[in-house]
C-alpha positions in Angstrom: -5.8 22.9 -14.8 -4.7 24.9 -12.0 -1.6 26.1 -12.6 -1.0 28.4 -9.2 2.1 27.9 -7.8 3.9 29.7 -4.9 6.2 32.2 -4.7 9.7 30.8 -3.9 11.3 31.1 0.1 13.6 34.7 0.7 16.7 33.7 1.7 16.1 34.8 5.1 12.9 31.9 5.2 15.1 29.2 3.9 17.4 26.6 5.4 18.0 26.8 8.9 16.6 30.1 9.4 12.8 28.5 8.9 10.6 26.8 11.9 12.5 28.5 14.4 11.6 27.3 17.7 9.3 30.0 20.0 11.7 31.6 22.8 9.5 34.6 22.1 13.1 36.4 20.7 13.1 35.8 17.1 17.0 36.2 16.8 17.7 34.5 19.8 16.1 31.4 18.4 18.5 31.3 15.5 21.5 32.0 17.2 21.0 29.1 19.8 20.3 26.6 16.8 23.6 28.3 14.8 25.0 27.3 18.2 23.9 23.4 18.5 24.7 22.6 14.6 27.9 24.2 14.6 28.7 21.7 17.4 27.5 19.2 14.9 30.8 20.4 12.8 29.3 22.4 10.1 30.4 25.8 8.9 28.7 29.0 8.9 28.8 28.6 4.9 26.5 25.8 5.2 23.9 27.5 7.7 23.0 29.6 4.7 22.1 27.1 1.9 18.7 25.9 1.5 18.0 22.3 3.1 16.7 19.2 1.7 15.8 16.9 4.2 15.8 13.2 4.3 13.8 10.7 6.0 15.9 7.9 7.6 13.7 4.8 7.8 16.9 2.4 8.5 15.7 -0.2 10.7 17.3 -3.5 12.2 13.5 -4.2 11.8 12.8 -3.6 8.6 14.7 -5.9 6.0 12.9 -4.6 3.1 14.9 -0.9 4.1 18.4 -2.7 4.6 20.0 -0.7 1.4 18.4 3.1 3.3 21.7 3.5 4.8 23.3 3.4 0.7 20.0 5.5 -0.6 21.2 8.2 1.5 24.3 8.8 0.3 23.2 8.6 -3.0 20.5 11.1 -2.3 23.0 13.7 -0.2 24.9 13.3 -3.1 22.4 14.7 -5.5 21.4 17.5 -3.4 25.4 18.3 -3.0 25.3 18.2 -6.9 22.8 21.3 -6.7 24.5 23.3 -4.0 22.1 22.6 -1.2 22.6 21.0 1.6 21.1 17.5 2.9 19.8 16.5 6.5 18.9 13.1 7.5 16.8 12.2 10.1 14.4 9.4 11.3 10.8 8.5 11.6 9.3 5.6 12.9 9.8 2.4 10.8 7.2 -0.2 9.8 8.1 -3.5 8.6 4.7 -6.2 7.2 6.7 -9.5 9.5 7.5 -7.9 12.5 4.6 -5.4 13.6 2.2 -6.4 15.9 -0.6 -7.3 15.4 0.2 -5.9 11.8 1.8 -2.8 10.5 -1.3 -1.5 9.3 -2.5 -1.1 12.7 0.7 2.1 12.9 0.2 3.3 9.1 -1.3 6.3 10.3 0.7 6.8 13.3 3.7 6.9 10.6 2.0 9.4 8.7 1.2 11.8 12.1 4.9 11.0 12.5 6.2 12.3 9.1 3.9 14.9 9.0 4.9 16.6 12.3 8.0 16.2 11.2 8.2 18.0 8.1 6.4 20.3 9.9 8.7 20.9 12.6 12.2 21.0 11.6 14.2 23.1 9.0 14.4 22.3 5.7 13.1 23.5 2.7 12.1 20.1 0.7 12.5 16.7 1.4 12.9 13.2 0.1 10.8 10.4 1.5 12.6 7.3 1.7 10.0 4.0 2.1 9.3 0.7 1.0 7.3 -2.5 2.9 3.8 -2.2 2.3 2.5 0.2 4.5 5.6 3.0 4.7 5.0 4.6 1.1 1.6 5.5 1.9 2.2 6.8 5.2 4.6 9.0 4.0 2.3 10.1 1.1 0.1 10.7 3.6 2.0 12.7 6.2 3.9 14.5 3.4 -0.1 15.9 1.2 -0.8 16.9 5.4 2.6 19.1 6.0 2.2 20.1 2.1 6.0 21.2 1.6 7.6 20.0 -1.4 8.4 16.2 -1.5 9.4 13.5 -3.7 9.1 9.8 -3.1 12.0 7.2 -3.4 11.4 3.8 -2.8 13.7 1.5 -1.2 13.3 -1.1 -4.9 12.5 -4.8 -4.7 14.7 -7.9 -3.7 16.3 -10.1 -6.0 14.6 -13.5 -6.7 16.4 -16.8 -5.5 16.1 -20.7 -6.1 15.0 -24.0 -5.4 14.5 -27.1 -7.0 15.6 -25.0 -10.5 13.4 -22.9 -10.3 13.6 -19.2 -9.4 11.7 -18.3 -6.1 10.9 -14.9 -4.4 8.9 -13.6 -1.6 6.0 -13.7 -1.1 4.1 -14.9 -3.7 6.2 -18.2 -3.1 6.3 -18.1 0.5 2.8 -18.4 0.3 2.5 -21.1 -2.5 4.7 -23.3 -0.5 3.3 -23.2 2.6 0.1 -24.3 1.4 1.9 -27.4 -0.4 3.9 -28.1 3.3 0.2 -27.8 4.8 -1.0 -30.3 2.2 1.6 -32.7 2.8 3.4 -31.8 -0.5 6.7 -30.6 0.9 8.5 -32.2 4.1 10.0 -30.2 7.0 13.6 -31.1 5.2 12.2 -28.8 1.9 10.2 -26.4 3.7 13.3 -25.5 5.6 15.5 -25.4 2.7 13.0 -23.1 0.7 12.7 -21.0 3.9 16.5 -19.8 3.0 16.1 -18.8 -0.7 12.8 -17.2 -0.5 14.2 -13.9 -0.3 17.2 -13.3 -2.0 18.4 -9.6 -0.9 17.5 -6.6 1.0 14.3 -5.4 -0.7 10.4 -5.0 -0.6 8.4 -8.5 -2.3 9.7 -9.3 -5.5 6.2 -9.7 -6.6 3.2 -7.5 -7.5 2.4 -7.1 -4.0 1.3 -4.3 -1.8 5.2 -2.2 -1.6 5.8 -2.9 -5.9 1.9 -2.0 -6.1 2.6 1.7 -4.1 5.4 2.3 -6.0 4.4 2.2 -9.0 0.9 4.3 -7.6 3.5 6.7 -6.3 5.4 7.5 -10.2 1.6 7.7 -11.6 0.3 10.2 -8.9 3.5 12.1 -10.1 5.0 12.0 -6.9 8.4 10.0 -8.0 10.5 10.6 -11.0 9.6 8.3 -13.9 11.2 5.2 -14.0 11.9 5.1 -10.1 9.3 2.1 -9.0 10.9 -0.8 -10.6 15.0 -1.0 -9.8 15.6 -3.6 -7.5 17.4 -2.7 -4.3 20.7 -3.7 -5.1 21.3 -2.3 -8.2 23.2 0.4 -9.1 20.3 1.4 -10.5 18.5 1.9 -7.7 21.2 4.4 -6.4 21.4 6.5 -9.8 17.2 6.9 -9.0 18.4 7.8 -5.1 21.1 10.4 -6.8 18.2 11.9 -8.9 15.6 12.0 -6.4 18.2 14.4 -4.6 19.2 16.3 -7.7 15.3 16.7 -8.3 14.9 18.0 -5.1 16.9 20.7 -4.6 16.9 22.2 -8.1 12.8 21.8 -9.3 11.2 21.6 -5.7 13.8 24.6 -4.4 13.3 26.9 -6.8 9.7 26.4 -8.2 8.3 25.4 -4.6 6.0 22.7 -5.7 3.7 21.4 -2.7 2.1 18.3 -3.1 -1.3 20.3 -3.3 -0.1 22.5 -6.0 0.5 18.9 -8.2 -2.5 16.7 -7.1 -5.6 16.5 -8.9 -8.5 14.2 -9.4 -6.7 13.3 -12.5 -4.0 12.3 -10.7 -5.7 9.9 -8.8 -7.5 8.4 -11.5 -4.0 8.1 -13.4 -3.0 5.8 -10.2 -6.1 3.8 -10.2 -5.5 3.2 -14.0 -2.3 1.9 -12.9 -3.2 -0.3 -9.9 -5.7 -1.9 -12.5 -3.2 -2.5 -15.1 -0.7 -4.1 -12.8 -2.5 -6.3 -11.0 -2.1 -4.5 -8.0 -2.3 -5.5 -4.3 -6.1 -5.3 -3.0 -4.4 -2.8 -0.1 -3.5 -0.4 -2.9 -7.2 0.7 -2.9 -7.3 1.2 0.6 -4.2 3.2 0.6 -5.0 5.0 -2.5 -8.3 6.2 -0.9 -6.5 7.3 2.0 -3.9 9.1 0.5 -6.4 11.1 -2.0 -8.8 11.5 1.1 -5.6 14.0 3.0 -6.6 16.2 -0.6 -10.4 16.0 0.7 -10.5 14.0 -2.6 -13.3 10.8 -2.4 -12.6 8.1 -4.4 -15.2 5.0 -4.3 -15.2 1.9 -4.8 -17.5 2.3 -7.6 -14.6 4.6 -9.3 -12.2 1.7 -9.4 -14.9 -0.4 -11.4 -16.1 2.2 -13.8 -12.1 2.5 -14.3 -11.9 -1.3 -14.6 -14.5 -1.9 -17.9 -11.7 0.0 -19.9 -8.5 -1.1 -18.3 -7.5 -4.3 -18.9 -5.0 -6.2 -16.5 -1.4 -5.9 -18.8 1.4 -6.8 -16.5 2.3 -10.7 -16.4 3.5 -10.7 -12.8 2.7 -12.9 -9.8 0.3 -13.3 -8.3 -1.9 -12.5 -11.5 0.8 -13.8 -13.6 3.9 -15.8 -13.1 6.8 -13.4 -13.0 9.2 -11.1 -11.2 9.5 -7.4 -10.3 13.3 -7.8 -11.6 11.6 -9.1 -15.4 8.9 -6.0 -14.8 12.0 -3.4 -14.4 13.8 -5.0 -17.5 10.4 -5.0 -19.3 10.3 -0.8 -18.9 8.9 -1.0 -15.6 5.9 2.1 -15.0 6.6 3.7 -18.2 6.0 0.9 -20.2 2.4 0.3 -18.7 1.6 4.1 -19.0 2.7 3.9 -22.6 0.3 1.1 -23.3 -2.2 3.0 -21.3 -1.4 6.5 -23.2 -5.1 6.6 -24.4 -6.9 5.9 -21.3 -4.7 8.1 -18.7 -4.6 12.0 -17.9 -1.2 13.7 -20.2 -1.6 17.1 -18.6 -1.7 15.6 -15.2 1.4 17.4 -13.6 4.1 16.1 -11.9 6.9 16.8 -9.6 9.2 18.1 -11.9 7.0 20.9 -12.7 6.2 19.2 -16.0 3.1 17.2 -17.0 2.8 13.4 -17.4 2.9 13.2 -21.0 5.6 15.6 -21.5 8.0 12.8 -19.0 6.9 10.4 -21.0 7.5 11.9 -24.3 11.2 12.5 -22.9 11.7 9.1 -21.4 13.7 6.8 -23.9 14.2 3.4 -23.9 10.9 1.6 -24.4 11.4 0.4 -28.1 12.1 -3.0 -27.8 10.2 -6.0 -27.9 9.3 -7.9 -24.9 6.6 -10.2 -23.4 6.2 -8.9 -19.0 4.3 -6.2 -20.2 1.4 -6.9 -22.8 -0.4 -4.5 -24.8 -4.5 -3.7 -24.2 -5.0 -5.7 -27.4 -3.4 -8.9 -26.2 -3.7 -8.4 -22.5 -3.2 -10.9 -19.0 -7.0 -10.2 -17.8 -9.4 -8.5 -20.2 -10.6 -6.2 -17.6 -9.2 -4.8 -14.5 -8.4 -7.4 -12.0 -10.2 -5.8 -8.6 -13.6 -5.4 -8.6 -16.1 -4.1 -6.4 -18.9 -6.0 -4.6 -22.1 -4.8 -2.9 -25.5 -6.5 -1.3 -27.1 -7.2 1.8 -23.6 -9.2 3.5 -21.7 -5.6 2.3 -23.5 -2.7 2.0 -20.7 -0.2 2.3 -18.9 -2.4 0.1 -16.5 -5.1 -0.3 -13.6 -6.4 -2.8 -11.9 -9.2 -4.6 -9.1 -9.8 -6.7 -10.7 -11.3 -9.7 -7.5 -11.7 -12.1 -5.7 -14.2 -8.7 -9.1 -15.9 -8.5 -10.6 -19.0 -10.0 -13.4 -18.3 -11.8 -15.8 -21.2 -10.9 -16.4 -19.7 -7.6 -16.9 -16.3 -8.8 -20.8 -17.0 -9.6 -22.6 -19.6 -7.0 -24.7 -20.2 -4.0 -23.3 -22.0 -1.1 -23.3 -22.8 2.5 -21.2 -20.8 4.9 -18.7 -22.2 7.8 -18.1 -19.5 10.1 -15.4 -18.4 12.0 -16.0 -15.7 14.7 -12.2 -14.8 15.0 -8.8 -15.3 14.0 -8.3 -17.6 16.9 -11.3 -19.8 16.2 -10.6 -20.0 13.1 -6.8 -21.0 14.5 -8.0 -23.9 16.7 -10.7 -25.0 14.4 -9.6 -25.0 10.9 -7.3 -28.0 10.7 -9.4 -30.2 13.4 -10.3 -33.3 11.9 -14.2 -32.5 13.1 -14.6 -30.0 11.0 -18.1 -29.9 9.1 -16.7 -28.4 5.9 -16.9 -29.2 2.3 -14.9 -28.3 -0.6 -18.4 -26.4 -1.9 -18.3 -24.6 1.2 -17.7 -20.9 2.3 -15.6 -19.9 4.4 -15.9 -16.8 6.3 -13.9 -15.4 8.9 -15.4 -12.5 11.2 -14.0 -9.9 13.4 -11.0 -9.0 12.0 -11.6 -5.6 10.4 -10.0 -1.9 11.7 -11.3 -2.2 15.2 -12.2 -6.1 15.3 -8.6 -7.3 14.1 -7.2 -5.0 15.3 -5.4 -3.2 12.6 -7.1 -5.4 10.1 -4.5 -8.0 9.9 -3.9 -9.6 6.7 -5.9 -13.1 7.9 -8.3 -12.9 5.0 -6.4 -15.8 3.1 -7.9 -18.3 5.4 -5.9 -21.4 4.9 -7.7 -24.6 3.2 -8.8 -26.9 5.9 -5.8 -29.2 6.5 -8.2 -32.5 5.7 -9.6 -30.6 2.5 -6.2 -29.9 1.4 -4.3 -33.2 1.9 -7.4 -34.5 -1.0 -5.8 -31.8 -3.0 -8.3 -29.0 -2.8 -6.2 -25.6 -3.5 -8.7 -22.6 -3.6 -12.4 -21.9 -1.8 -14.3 -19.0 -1.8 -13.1 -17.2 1.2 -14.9 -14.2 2.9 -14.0 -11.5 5.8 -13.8 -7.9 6.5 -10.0 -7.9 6.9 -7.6 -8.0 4.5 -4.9 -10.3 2.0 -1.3 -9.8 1.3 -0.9 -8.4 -2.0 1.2 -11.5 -2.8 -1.8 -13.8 -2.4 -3.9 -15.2 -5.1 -7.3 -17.1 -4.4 -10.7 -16.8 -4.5 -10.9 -13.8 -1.6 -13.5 -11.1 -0.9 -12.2 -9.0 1.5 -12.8 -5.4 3.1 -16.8 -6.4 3.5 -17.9 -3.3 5.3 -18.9 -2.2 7.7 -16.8 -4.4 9.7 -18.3 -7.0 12.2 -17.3 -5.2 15.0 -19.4 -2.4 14.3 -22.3 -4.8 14.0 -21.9 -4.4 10.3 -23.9 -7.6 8.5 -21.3 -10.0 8.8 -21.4 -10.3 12.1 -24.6 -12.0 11.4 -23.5 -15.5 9.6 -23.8 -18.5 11.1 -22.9 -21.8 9.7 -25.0 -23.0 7.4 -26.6 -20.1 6.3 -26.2 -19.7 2.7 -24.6 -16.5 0.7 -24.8 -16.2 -2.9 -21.7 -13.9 -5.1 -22.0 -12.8 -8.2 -18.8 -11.0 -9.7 -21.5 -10.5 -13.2 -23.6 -8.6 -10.7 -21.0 -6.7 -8.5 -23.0 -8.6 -5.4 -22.7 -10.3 -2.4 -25.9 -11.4 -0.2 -26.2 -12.9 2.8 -29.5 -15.1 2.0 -31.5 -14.4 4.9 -35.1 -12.6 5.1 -35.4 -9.0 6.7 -37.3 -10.3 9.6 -34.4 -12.7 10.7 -31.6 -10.3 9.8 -33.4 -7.3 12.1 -33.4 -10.4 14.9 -30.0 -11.2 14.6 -29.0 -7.3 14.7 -31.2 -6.9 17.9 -29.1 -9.8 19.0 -25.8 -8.6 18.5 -26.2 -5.2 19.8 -27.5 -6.6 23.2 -24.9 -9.3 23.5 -22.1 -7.0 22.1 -22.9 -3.5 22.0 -21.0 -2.4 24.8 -17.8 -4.0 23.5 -17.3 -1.0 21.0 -17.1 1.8 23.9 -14.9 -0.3 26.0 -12.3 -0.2 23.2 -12.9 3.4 22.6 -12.1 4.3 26.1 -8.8 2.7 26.1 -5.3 4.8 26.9 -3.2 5.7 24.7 -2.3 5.0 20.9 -4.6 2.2 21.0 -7.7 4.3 22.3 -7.2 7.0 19.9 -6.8 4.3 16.5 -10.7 2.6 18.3 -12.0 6.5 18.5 -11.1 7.8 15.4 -10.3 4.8 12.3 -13.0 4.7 9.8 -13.9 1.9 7.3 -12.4 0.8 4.5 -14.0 2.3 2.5 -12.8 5.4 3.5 -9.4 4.1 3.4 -8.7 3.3 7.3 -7.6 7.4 7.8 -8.1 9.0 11.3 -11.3 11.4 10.9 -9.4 14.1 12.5 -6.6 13.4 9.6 -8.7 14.1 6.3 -8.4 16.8 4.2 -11.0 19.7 3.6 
C-alpha cells in the first residue's frame, strides 16, 4: 500500500494567502484580496486561518438539493468547531427533471466546473455538497482532477409518502404508476392524486436509484465518512453527518493533507463495485464509477464488474430489486451494514479519508447488532449473484448491460423478432399507434440515443409497453438501446450497447424483423445476421450517414466540444482530454 502522504501547507501557503491571482507583484496580490474580503466584513484574525471551502449547489432547480442551504450551516459549523474558517461558494447545479435534454449531457461540464474551481480559489480543503443523480459523480470527478483534499456529503434521500395505504416514493413508483395510467389501470382523477404524494420531501429518490446508488459508492471509495449515504434529508441526522463532514475537514484533511490520489487505489474501486453489486445499484453507477476511476488513469471493464458479480450476491431488499425504502435501508445500518456482510469479500486496508483504513472505521463504527430484515446476509440473500451483468456479441461488441435482479427472467434466454425504432421521436409517434406490428414475443429496440446520438444519452431505454399490448395486461418485454434507464426502473432492459448507433456501431443496423438472440448464461447478445449482410448494411450506413458525425463535431460551443471529445460507455462518457495518466 502506498502510504506517501504530503507534507502539510506553511502557514504562509494556507488560507487566503494560496492561489494568489498573477499581477506579477506577489504581495500586491494579497494585499488587494485582504482588501475585497475585508469589505466582505471579516477581520484580519480570520485572513490567517486555514480555509475549508464549501460547494454551494442550492438551486431553485434542483429539489433533490432544497435542504443545501441547512447543510451549510451545519458544515460551517463543524469547521468553526476546529478553528478554521469556512467559505461557501457555487458551482453549477444539475437536477435528473429539469436538464435538457438530460443532465447527463452537463455531468462533465459540472466536473470542469468544480475542478477549476478548487483549483482557482483559496482554500485549503473542501466539502462537496451533491445529490441527484449525476452531481456526486461530477464532483468526484472534478475534485480526483484538482486533487486537494475533499470529502463528499450528500444531500440524503426524501421521505416516502402515501396513497391508497400504501407508502409511495419517487421514482420507483412514479414509474410503476405511470405504466398502470398507460394501461388504463389508474384514471386521470388517481394519477393526479398520486402525482402529489410521490415525493414526500426535499431529497434525492427514496429508492435504490442512481443518487442512493453514488452515495453509497462514495462511503466505499472512502471518500465520505462512514455512515453518511443513508440519512434522509430532513433529519437531524442528516445535519449531525453535515457537522462532521466539516469537523473531518478541517482537522484530518488540514493537518495530514490527504489528496484524493494519496487515498485511491484499485482496491478502492473494487470495494465500490462490491458495493454497487450488493445494493442493487443503479445501471448509471457503472458508467459513473468508470468515469470517476478513469480521472486516476484507473480502467475498470465491464468484465471487472462480472468477475466481481460470481461472488457478490445482491443483499439489500430495496426497490427496484426489492420492495423497500432508502428511510428502512438507513434504519437497517445503511453502508456499514452491507460492508459488514461483505467483510470477507472487500479490501480492509483500503484507506480512507480519515487517514484510517476501511476496516479500522468499521471496527469503530457501533450500532449494527440488531436484528433486522432490509439488509440480508450472503447466506440468505435478495439475488444469488450480483444483479448487473455484462453482455457482449456481434449487436455489442464494446459491450452492453442489464439489470438482471429488476428483470424477469423468461426473457433473459430467447430468440426473437426485433421492432425497431430509429429515435426517440419515432419511437414517440409510433409506439402507442394502433398499427403497430408488435407482439408481446417481440423486441423492442430503440436506436440513436447514445452519447452523441441522444444527445447526452437520455434515460429513454425503458421504452414504454405498446399502449395496445399493455391495456391486455402485458408489463415487461425485452427492451434494447444504447442509451440508458433511471436507476429507479426495473424491467427486462439492456442498455449501454456500444458503440453507439451513431458512430455506426452495430445497432444501427437492425431492422424490424430481423431476429436477435440474448443469452444472460452466455454474457451475449447477437444480432442474427450473416457477415456478408452486416458488412452491406455498414457500407450502407456510412454512405447514407457518415457525414452526420463531423457536422455535430463542428458545432459552437459546449455542444461541439461534448460531439469532439465524449467517449463510449464503456469508458464511462469522460472527455478524452479529462482522463487521468
Amino acid at each position: 500500500m502506498d502510504t506517501h502522504r504530503p507534507e502539510a501547507h506553511t502557514q504562509e501557503e494556507r488560507g487566503f494567502r494560496r492561489r494568489l491571482t498573477s499581477y506579477g507583484d506577489k504581495d500586491f496580490a494579497l494585499f488587494l484580496r485582504k482588501a475585497f474580503i475585508k469589505g466582505a466584513g471579516y477581520s484580519s484574525d480570520a485572513l490567517d486561518c486555514p480555509i475549508v471551502g464549501i460547494i454551494d449547489t442550492g438551486s431553485g432547480y434542483n429539489p433533490c438539493h432544497g435542504n443545501v442551504p441547512q447543510l451549510v450551516e451545519a458544515i460551517k459549523r463543524g469547521v468553526m468547531l476546529e478553528g478554521a474558517l469556512p467559505v461557501a461558494f457555487p458551482t453549477i447545479s444539475l437536477h435528473e427533471s429539469f436538464a435538457h435534454p438530460t443532465s447527463m449531457w452537463l455531468r462533465n461540464l459540472m466536473s470542469m466546473d468544480t475542478e477549476e474551481m478548487l483549483k482557482a480559489q483559496p482554500m485549503d480543503a473542501v466539502v462537496l455538497i451533491g445529490g441527484c443523480d449525476k452531481t456526486v459523480p461530477a464532483q468526484l470527478m472534478g475534485a480526483l482532477s484538482a486533487n486537494i483534499p475533499s470529502v463528499q456529503l450528500v444531500t440524503g434521500s426524501m421521505l416516502t409518502g402515501s396513497h391508497g395505504g400504501r407508502r409511495v416514493g419517487a421514482c420507483s413508483d412514479c414509474r410503476a404508476y405511470w405504466a398502470r395510467y398507460r394501461a388504463g389501470e389508474v384514471d386521470e382523477v388517481e394519477i393526479e392524486e398520486v402525482n402529489s404524494q410521490l415525493v414526500g420531501s426535499v431529497g434525492t429518490c427514496s429508492v435504490m436509484g442512481t443518487a442512493s446508488t453514488m452515495a453509497c459508492v462514495a462511503e466505499a471509495l472512502g471518500m465520505a465518512t462512514l455512515g453518511s449515504a443513508s440519512p434522509p434529508a430532513p433529519t437531524a441526522a442528516r445535519m449531525r453527518v453535515a457537522e462532521r463532514a466539516g469537523r473531518l475537514a478541517a482537522t484530518v484533511l488540514l493537518k495530514d493533507g490527504m489528496k484524493p490520489k494519496d487515498i485511491l487505489r484499485k482496491k478502492n474501486f473494487e470495494n465500490a463495485m462490491r458495493v454497487l453489486l450488493a445494493i442493487g445499484g443503479s445501471t448509471n453507477g457503472v458508467i459513473h464509477l468508470t468515469a470517476i476511476a478513469g480521472r486516476m488513469g484507473i480502467k475498470l471493464d465491464l468484465r471487472d464488474f462480472d468477475k466481481l458479480g460470481e461472488t457478490t450476491p445482491v443483499l439489500v431488499d430495496l426497490k427496484p430489486s426489492g420492495m423497500n425504502y432508502m428511510e428502512d435501508f438507513h434504519r437497517a445500518g445503511g453502508v456499514p451494514r452491507v460492508l459488514q456482510e461483505l467483510r470477507d469479500r472487500i479490501h480492509m486496508d483500503a484507506l480512507t479519508i480519515t487517514g484510517r483504513t476501511l476496516g479500522q472505521e468499521l471496527a469503530a463504527y457501533h450500532g449494527l447488532d440488531f436484528e433486522q430484515t432490509i439488509i440480508r446476509s450472503v447466506s440468505s440473500p435478495i439475488y444469488p449473484t450480483g444483479g448487473l451483468v455484462p453482455l457482449f456479441g456481434t449487436l455489442a461488441p464494446k459491450g452492453a448491460l442489464i439489470k438482471v435482479s429488476a428483470a424477469s427472467p423468461s426473457l433473459l434466454e430467447r430468440r426473437a423478432r426485433a421492432v425497431v425504432f430509429t429515435s426517440a421521436a419515432d419511437m414517440a409517434a409510433r409506439i402507442d399507434s394502433p398499427k403497430l406490428d408488435v407482439s408481446e414475443s417481440d423486441i423492442l429496440v430503440l436506436q440513436n440515443i447514445g452519447p452523441i446520438g441522444g444527445p447526452g444519452m437520455p434515460e429513454a431505454g425503458l421504452l414504454p409497453i405498446p399502449k395496445k399490448l399493455a391495456r391486455k395486461g402485458i408489463k415487461d418485454m425485452l427492451r434494447i438501446s444504447d442509451g440508458r434507464m433511471s436507476g429507479t426502473a426495473g424491467g427486462s432492459i439492456v442498455l449501454h450497447v456500444s458503440p453507439e448507433a451513431a458512430l455506426g456501431g452495430p445497432l444501427a443496423f437492425v431492422r424490424t424483423g430481423d431476429e436477435i438472440e440474448i443469452s444472460v448464461i452466455k454474457r451475449r447478445l447477437d444480432l442474427c445476421l450473416d457477415q456478408k449482410e452486416m458488412s452491406a448494411r455498414k457500407a450502407e450506413w456510412d454512405e447514407t450517414h457518415g457525414g452526420e458525425l463531423d457536422a455535430k463535431r463542428g458545432r459552437r460551443g459546449y455542444e461541439g466540444l461534448y460531439m469532439r471529445e465524449v467517449t463510449g460507455a464503456e469508458d464511462g462518457c469522460d472527455f478524452r482530454f479529462l482522463s487521468g495518466e
